[in-house]
C-alpha positions in Angstrom: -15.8 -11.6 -6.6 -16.3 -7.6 -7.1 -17.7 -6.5 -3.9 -17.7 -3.1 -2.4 -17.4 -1.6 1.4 -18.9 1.5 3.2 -17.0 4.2 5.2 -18.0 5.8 8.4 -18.5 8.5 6.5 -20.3 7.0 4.0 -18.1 6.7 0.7 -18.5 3.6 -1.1 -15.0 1.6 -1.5 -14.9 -1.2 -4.2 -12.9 -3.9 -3.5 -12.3 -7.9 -5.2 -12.0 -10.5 -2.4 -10.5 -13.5 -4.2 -11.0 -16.6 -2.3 -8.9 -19.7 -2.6 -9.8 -20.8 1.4 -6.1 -19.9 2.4 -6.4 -19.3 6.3 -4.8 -15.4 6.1 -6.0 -12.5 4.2 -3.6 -9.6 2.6 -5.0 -6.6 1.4 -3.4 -4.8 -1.8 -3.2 -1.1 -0.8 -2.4 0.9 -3.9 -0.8 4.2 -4.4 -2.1 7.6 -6.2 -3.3 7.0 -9.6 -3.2 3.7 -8.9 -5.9 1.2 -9.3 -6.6 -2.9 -8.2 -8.2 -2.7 -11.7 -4.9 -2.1 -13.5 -2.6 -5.0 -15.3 0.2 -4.6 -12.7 -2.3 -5.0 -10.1 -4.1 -7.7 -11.4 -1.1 -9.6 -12.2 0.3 -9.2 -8.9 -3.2 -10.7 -7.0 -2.8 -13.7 -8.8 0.7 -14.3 -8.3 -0.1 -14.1 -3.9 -3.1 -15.9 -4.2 -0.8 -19.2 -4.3 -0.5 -18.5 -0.7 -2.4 -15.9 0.7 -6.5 -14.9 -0.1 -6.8 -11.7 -1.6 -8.6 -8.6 -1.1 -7.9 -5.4 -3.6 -9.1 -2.2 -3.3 -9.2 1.6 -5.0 -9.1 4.3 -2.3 -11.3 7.0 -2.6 -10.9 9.0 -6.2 -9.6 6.2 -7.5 -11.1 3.2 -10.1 -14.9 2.1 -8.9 -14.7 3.7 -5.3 -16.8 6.3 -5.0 -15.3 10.2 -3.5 -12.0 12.6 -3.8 -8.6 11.2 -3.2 -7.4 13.3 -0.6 -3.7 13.0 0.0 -3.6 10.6 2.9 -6.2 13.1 5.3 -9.1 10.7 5.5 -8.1 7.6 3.2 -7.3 5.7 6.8 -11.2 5.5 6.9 -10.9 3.5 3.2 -8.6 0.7 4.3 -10.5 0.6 7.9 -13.3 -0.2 6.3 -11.7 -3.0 4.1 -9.8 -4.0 7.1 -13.2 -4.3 8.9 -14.4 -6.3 5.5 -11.3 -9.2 5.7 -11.6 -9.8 9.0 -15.4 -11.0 9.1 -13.8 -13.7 7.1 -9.8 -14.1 8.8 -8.6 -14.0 12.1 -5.1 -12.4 10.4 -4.8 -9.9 7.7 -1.9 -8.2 6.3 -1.7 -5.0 4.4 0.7 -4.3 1.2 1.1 -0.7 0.4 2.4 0.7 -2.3 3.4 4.8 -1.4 0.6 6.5 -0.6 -0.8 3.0 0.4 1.8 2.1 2.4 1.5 5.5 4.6 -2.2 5.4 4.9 -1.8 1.5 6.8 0.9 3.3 9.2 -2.0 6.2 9.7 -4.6 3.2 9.7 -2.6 1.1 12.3 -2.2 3.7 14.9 -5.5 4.9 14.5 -7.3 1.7 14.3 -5.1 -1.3 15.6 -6.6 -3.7 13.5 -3.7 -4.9 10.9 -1.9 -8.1 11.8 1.6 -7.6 9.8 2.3 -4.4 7.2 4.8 -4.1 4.4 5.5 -0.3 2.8 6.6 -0.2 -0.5 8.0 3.1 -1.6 6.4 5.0 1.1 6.5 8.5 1.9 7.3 9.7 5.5 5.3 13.2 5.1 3.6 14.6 1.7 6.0 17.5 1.8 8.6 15.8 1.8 8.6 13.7 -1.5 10.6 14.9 -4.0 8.5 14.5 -7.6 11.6 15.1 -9.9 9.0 14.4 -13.3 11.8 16.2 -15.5 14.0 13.2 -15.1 14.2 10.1 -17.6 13.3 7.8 -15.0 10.4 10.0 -13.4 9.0 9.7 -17.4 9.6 6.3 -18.0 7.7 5.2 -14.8 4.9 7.8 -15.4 4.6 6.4 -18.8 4.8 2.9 -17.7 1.6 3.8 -15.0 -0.6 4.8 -18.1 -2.4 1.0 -17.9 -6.2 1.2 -18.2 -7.7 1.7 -14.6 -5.5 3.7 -13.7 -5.9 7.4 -12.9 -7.1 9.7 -9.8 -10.0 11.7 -9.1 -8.2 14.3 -6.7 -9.8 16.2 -3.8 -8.4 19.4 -2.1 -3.9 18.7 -1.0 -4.1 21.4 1.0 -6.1 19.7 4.0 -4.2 18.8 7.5 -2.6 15.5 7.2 -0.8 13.6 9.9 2.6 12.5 9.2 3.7 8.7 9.0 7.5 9.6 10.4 5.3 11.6 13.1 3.8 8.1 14.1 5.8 5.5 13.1 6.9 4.3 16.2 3.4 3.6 17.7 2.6 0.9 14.7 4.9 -1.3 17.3 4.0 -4.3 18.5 2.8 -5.6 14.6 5.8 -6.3 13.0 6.7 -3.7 9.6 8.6 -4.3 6.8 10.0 -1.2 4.4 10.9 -1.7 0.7 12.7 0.8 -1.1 14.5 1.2 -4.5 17.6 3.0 -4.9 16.5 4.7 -7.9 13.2 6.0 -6.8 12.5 9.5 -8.9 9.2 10.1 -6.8 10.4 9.0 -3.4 13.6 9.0 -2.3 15.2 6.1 -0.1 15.7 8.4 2.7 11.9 8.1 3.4 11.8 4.1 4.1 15.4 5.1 6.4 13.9 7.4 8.1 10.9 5.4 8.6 13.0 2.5 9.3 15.0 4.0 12.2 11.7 5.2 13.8 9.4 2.4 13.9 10.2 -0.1 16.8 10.7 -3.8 16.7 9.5 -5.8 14.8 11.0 -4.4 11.7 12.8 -5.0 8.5 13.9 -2.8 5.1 15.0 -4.2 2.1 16.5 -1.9 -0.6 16.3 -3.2 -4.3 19.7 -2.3 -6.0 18.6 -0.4 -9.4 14.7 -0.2 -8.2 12.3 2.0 -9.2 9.4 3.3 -7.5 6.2 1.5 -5.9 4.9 -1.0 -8.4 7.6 -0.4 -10.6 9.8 -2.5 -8.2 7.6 -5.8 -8.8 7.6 -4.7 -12.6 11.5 -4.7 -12.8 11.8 -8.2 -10.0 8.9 -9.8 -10.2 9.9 -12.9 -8.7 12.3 -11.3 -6.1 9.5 -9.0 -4.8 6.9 -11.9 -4.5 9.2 -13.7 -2.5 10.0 -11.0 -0.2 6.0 -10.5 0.7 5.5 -14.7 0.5 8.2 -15.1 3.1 7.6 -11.8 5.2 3.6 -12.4 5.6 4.0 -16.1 6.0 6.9 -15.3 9.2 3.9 -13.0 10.5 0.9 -13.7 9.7 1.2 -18.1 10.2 3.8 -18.3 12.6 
């Protein structure tokens, strides 16, 4: 079902709530460029919707949402509002985010307190701070590898304020987080997830894939590792 979602201020956010009367919801947050209208993402849904409802969305400058993608300065509004969406339907939702995705439900959560369980894949602890080596073989082959139609960003102005996650990690606390990190991320390094890791309080978890790549890319490369680590994390939180 292609719906779509207001924010605040007003910027229409498309979203596909799939419905297979599972009692928890988990919302597919992707990262920049990314879309829920992409292969990758699409295959993904269907694999968690043997255990958990879906709902997918595009942030802001990105697929059938309407606006400019602005770094992570106002994209908590987007996944509030989705947020807002799931739980008129479930009394527990969990987010996934993928980088930017993942940063924006730590933003989100603090802001908001409205997410149930959280897992970051890939995330960045500050936008300054991620180190965009797109010289290197591996920065090529995943940029080439992200090229799937519904993919691509409408981008706004980086230069705005932006809070960041490492900043306010530690207030996501009591929901339980879970970082996931590849050791062979060419976008974002590991240290971002270890950082973020040692600052957020308990209830946490990080699990580094030997050989991973970044975001996505990690369910591309393990697909049936990386759908049992979000089966058995958001099935711990979210049902226990």
């Amino acid at each position: 079902m292609q719906e779509a979602v207001i924010t605040n201020s007003g910027i229409k956010i498309s979203i596909r709530h799939t419905r297979v009367l599972k009692n928890t919801s988990i919302v597919i947050a992707p990262g920049f460029f990314q879309s829920k209208e992409t292969k990758t993402f699409h295959k993904l849904e269907n694999e968690l919707l043997e255990y958990f409802d879906v709902v997918s969305m595009d942030f802001r400058g990105h697929g059938k949402s309407e606006g400019l993608y602005t770094f992570s300065a106002y994209e908590k509004e987007d996944l509030k509002a989705v947020i807002d969406y799931s739980r008129q339907h479930y009394k527990k939702v969990g987010v996934l985010g993928f980088s930017y995705g993942g940063s924006i439900a730590i933003l989100e959560q603090v802001e908001y307190r409205n997410i149930d369980s959280m897992i970051c894949v890939s995330s960045p602890m500050a936008s300054d701070k991620i180190e965009f080596k797109w010289w290197t073989p591996d920065a090529i082959k995943l940029g080439i590898r992200g090229l799937e139609l519904g993919a691509g960003v409408r981008p706004g102005n980086i230069f705005l304020r932006k809070t960041k996650p490492i900043d306010v990690v530690s207030s996501v606390s009591p929901i339980p987080i879970y970082f996931i990190h590849g050791t062979h991320d060419p976008t974002v390094s590991l240290k971002h997830s270890e950082y973020l890791y040692k600052k957020a309080k308990e209830p946490k978890k990080v699990k580094i894939f030997e050989n991973g790549s970044h975001a996505e890319e990690i369910y591309r490369q393990f697909p049936d590792r990386f759908v049992e680590e979000i089966r058995n994390w958001f099935s711990e939180t979210l049902e226990s």
